[in-house]
C-alpha positions in Angstrom: -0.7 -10.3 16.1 -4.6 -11.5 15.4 -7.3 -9.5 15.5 -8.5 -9.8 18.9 -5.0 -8.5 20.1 -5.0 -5.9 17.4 -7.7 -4.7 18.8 -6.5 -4.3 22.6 -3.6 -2.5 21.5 -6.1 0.1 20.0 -7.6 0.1 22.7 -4.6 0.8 25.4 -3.2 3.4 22.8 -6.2 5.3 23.0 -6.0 5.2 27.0 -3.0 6.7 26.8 -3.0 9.4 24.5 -5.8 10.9 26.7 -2.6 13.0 27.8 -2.2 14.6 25.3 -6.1 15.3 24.5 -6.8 18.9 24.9 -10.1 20.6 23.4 -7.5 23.8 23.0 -4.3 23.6 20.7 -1.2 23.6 22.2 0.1 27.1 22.9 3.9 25.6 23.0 4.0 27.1 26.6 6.5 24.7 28.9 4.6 22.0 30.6 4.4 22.2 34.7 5.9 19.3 35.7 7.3 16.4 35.4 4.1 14.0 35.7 2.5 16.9 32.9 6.1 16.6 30.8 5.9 12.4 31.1 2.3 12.5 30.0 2.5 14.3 26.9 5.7 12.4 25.8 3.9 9.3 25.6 0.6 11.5 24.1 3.1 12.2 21.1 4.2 8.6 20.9 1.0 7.4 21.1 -0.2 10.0 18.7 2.8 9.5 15.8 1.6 5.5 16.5 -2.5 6.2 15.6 -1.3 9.0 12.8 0.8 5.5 11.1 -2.2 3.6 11.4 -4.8 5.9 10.2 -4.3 9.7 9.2 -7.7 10.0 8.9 -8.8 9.6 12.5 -10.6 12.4 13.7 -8.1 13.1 16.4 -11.2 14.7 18.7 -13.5 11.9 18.2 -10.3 10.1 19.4 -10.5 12.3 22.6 -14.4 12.5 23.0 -13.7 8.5 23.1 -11.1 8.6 26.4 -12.8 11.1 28.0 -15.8 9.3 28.0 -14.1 6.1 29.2 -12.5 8.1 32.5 -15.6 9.5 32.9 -17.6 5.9 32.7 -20.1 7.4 30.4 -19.3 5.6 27.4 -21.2 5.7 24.0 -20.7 1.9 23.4 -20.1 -1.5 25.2 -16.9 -3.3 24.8 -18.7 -5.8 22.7 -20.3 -2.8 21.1 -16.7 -1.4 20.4 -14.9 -4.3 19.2 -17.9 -5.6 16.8 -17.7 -1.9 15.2 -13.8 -1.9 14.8 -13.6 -5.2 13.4 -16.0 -4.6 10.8 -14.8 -1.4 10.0 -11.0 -2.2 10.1 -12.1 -5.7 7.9 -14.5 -4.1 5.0 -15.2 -0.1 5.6 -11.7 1.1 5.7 -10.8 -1.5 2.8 -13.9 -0.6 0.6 -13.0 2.9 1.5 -9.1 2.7 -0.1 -10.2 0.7 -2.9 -13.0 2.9 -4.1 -10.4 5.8 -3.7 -8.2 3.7 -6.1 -10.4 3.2 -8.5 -11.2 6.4 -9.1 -7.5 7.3 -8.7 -6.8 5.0 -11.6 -9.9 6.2 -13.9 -8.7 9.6 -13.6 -5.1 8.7 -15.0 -6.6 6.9 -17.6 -9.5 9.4 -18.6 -6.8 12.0 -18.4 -4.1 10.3 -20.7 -6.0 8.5 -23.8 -2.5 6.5 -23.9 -3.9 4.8 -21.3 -5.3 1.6 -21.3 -6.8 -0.7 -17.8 -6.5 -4.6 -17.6 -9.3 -6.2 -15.9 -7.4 -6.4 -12.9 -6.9 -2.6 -12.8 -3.1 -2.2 -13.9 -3.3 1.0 -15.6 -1.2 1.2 -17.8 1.0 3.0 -21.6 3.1 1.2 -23.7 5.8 3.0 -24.4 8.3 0.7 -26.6 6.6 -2.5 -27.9 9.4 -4.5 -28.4 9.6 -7.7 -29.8 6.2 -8.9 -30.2 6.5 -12.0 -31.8 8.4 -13.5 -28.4 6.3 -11.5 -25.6 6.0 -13.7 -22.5 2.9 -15.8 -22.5 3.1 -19.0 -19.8 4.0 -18.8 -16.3 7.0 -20.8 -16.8 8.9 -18.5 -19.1 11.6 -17.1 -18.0 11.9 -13.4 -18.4 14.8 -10.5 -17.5 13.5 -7.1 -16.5 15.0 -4.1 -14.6 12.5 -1.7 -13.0 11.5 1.5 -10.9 8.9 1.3 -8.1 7.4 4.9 -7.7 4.6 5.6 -4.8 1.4 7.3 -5.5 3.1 10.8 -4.6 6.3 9.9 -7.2 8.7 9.0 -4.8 11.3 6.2 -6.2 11.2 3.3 -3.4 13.1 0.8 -6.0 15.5 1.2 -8.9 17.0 -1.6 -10.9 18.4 1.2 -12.9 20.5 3.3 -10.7 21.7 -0.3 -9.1 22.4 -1.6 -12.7 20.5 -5.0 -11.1 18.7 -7.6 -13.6 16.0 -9.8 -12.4 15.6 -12.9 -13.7 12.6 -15.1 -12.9 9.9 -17.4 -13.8 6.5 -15.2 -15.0 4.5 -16.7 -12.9 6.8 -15.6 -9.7 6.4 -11.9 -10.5 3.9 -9.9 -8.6 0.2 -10.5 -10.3 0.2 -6.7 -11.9 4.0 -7.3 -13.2 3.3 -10.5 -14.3 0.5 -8.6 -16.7 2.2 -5.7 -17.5 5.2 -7.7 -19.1 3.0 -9.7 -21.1 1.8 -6.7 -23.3 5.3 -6.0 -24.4 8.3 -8.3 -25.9 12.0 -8.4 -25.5 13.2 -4.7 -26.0 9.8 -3.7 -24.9 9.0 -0.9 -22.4 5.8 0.0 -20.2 4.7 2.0 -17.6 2.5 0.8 -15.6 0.0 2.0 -12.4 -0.6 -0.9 -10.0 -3.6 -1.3 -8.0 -2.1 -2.8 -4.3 -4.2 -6.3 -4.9 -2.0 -6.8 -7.9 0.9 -5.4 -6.0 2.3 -5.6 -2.2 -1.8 -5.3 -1.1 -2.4 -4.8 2.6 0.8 -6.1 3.5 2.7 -3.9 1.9 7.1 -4.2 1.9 8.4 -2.5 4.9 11.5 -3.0 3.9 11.4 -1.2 0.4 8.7 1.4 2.6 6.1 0.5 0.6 2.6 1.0 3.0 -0.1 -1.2 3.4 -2.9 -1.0 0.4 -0.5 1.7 -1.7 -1.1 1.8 -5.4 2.0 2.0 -7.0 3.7 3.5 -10.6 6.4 0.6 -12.2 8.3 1.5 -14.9 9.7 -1.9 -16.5 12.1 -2.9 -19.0 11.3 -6.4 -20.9 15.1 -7.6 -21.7 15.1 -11.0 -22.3 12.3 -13.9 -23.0 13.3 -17.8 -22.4 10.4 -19.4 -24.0 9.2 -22.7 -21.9 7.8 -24.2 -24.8 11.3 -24.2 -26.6 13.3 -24.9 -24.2 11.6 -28.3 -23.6 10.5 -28.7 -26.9 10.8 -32.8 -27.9 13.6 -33.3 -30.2 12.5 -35.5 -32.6 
């Protein structure tokens, strides 16, 4: 969907979840009709649909917003409106998450001195070193890991553990925040490691391991095996 359309969808959602708008809370008394019944069904769809979105919306801005629109006594053009949105979808919101990050981060690292940050923002305790001497260092080496994927709020999304699974890939395939993580340890080696989302599934996120859009994520990784590139097409002389 591009942004224009994005946009219009906003848009019609909003419409419709003026049914379910109501300056008074809900007092869980039984609707009056049908048309009443219909109405707030499609407020609570409309409603669980924003809340995925955004669960920072201020629900009676939200309102304010559609009564305006049925009244025709709206705060803002529709240029007006989708100029605002776009910019704040595009850098506010963004800016907003990654400023929350960052301190996130800082606070895990300024509350455990174990901690160290790449440049990048991996955050990030080394907890068996492993094999130094062979640690991955160019893209093309091949490394085995197995690994957990943890949200923000500790929930396991992944485990190569429980499903006794191996990875094996090129270093330079991983995700930018594994890739940097396995490079501080060697064969044997274990880290745990905090993942900004630019170095991880960013604002795409993985829908199908539930990982959100923009979530900053815990890995806990196993280094098991190192493939060097450089010796495995070393010249023979």
């Amino acid at each position: 969907m591009n942004m224009l359309k994005h946009v219009a969808a906003f848009a019609v959602a909003a419409a419709l979840l003026s049914a379910a708008c109501s300056k008074q809370k809900s007092s869980g008394a039984k609707l009056k009709d049908d048309l009443d019944s219909a109405a707030y069904v499609v407020g609570l769809n409309v409603g669980m649909n924003l809340l995925e979105m955004d669960s920072t919306l201020r629900i009676d801005a939200v309102c304010d917003g559609i009564r305006d629109v049925f009244a025709r006594v709206e705060k803002m053009s529709p240029a007006e409106a989708k100029a605002f949105y776009l910019r704040w979808i595009n850098y506010e919101q963004p800016e907003k998450i990654r400023r929350y990050e960052e301190r996130f981060l800082e606070d895990i690292r300024q509350s455990n001195r174990s901690f160290a940050r790449t440049p990048s923002g991996v955050t990030y305790t080394v907890e068996e070193i492993g094999d130094e001497q062979n640690a991955p260092s160019n893209d093309r080496d091949t490394v085995e890991i197995r690994y957990e994927i943890f949200t923000a709020d500790g929930v396991s999304v992944y485990s190569a553990f429980e499903r006794g699974d191996t990875l094996r890939s090129a270093l330079g395939d991983l995700l930018k925040g594994v890739q940097e993580s396995v490079k501080l340890v060697g064969p044997g080696g274990r880290i745990n490691a905090w993942m900004p989302a630019a170095a991880a599934y960013g604002a795409a996120g993985d829908e199908r391991l539930g990982i959100k859009p923009n979530a900053t994520l815990n890995y806990r990784i196993e280094l098991i095996k190192v493939e060097k590139y450089a010796n495995r097409y070393r010249p023979r002389n």
